[in-house]
C-alpha positions in Angstrom: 5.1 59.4 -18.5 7.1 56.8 -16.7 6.9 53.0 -17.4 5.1 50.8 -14.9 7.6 49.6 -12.5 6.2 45.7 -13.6 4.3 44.8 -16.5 3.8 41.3 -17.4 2.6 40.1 -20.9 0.8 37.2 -21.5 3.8 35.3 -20.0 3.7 31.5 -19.4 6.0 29.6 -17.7 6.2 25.6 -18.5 8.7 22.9 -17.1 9.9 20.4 -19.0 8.7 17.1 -17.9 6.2 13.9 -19.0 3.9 15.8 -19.8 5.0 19.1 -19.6 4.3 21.3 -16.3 2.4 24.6 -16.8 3.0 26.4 -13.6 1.4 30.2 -15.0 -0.1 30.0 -17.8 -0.7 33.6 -19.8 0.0 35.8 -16.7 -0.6 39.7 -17.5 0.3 42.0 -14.4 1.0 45.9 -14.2 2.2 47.0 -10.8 2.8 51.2 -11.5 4.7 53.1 -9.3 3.2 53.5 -5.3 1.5 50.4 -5.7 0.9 47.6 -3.2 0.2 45.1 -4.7 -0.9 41.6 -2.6 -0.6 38.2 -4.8 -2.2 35.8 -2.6 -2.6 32.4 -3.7 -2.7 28.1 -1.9 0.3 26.2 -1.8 1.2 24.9 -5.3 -0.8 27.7 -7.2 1.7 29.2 -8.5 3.4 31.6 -6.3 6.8 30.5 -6.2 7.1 30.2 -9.8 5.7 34.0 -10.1 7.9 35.4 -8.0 11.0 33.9 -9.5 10.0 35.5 -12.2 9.5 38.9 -11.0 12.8 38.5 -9.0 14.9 38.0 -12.5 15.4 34.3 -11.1 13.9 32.9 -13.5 12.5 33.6 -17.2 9.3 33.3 -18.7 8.7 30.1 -21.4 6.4 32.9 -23.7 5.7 36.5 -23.0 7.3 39.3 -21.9 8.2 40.6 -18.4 8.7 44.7 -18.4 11.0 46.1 -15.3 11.0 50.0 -15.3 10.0 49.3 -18.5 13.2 47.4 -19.7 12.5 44.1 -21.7 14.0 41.8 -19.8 13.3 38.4 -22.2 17.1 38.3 -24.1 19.4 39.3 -21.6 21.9 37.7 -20.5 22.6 36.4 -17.3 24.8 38.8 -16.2 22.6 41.3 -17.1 19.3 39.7 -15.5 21.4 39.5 -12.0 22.8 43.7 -12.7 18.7 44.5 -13.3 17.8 42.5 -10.3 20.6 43.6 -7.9 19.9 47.5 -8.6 15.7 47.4 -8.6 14.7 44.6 -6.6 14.7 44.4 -3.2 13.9 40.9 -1.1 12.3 40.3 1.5 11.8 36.5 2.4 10.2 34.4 5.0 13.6 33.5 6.3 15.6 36.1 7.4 18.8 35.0 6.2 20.9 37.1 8.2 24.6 36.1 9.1 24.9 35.5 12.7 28.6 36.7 13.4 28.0 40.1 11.8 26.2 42.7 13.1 23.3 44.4 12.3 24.5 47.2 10.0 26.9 44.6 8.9 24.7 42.6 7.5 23.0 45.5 5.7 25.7 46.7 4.4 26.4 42.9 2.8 23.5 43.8 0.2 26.2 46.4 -1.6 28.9 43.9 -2.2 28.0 42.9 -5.3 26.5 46.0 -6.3 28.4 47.9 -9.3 29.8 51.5 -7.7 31.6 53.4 -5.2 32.2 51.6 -1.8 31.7 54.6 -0.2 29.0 55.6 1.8 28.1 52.4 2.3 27.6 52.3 6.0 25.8 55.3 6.1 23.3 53.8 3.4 22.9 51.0 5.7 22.7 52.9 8.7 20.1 55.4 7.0 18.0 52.2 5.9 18.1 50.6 9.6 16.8 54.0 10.8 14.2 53.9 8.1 13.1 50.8 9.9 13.3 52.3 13.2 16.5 50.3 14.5 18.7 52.8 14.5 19.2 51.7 18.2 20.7 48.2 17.3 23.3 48.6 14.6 26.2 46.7 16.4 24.0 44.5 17.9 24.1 40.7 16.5 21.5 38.9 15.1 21.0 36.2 18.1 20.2 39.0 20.4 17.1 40.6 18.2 13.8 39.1 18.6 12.2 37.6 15.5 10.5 41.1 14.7 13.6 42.6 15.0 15.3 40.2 12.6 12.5 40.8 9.7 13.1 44.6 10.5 17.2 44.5 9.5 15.8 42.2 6.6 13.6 44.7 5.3 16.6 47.3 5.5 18.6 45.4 3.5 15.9 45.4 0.6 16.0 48.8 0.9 19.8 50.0 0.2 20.1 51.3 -2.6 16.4 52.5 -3.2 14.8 49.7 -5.2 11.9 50.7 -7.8 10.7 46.8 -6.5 10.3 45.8 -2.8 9.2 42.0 -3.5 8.3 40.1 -0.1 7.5 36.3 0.0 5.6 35.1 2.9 6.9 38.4 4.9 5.4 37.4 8.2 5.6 33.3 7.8 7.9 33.3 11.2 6.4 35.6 13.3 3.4 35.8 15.3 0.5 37.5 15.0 1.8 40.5 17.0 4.8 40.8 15.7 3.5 40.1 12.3 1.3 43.3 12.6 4.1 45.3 13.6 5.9 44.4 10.1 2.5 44.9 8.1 2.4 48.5 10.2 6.2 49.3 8.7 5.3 48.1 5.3 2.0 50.3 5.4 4.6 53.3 6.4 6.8 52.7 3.4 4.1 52.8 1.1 2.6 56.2 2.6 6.9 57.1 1.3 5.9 56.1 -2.0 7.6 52.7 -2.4 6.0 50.2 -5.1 5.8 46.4 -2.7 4.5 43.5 -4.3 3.7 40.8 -1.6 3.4 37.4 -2.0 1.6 35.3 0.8 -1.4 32.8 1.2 -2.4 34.7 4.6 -5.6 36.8 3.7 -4.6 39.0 6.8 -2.0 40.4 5.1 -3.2 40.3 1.8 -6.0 43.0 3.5 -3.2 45.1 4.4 -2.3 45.9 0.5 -4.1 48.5 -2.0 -4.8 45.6 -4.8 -4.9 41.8 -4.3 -4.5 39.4 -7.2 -5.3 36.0 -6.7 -2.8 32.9 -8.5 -4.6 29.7 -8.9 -3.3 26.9 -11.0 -1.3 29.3 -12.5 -4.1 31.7 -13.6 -3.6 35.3 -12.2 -7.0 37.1 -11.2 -7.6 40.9 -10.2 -9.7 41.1 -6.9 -12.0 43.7 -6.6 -13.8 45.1 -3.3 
């Protein structure tokens, strides 16, 4: 039997400070594969801090965070940035694309620093755009796509290289409510394919839209039900 794709264990994290910060505070969390998972929490309850450290940005102060059922606590750097380039996939509120490359371009840019053969590499990204249904746009640049459109080649990026993880904070932050269903409709499909997505938001709406919802507040991690 496979690992969970994420399993958290009693893990705390605490900044240092006068008095010391706890921003989660004994956080257990199993996401197994083909889960969606919604974390939906208020400004300053915690999010940020969790996903850090389910992104391998950050490390826990106590416990133990599980990634395809690796121990992540001792390793090194180098090692944490390896785990988190070749399982984690990111999706952000921003869509931090670069405007003088074009669309495939810039999915291809999520490779670079990616250990492996070179090629291939623009038919991965071309593969993930069509995944997205913008197979239409790869030389098109990033100016001339609408904000949807943007989120879509964002969400192709995460996916090169077929991450056990897709991890999405505030996914639909920029859009509007249209296009913001649209996005929740592609998400939905790439469940149905069997991808694990963990997304982070303070928007119920979307936290409606996912299989399980966990709510984070003041750093305390409860399972909603029903």
């Amino acid at each position: 039997m496979r690992a969970p794709v994420v399993e958290l264990d009693a893990v705390s994290r605490v900044f240092d400070g006068n008095p010391p910060v706890s921003a989660l505070d004994e956080a257990s969390l199993t996401i197994d594969r083909g889960d969606y998972v919604a974390i939906i929490g208020p400004s300053g309850s915690g999010k940020s801090t969790l996903l850090h450290l389910l992104g391998l940005l950050d490390a826990p102060t106590d416990g133990t965070y599980y990634l395809d059922g690796i121990d992540t606590k001792d390793l090194s750097e180098g090692d944490r940035a390896g785990l988190r380039s070749s399982r984690i996939g990111f999706v952000f509120q921003s869509f931090h694309l670069l405007g003088h490359r074009t669309t495939v371009e810039n999915v291809m840019l999520a490779e670079v620093y990616r250990p492996g053969s070179k090629a291939g590499r623009r038919e991965r990204a071309e593969a993930a755009l069509t995944q997205v249904g913008l197979d239409h746009r790869l030389d098109a640049y990033p100016t001339t796509l609408s904000g949807g459109e943007r989120q879509r080649v964002a969400v192709a990026r995460a996916l090169t290289g077929s991450p056990s993880l897709l991890l999405a904070d505030e996914p639909t932050g920029n859009l509007d409510s249209v296009t913001s269903g649209q996005i929740l409709d592609l998400f939905d499909e790439l469940h149905r394919a069997g991808l694990t997505l963990a997304v982070i938001t303070h928007d119920d709406d979307v936290a409606q839209r996912a299989q399980r919802r966990v709510r984070i507040n003041d750093g305390v991690l409860t399972e909603q039900f029903g």
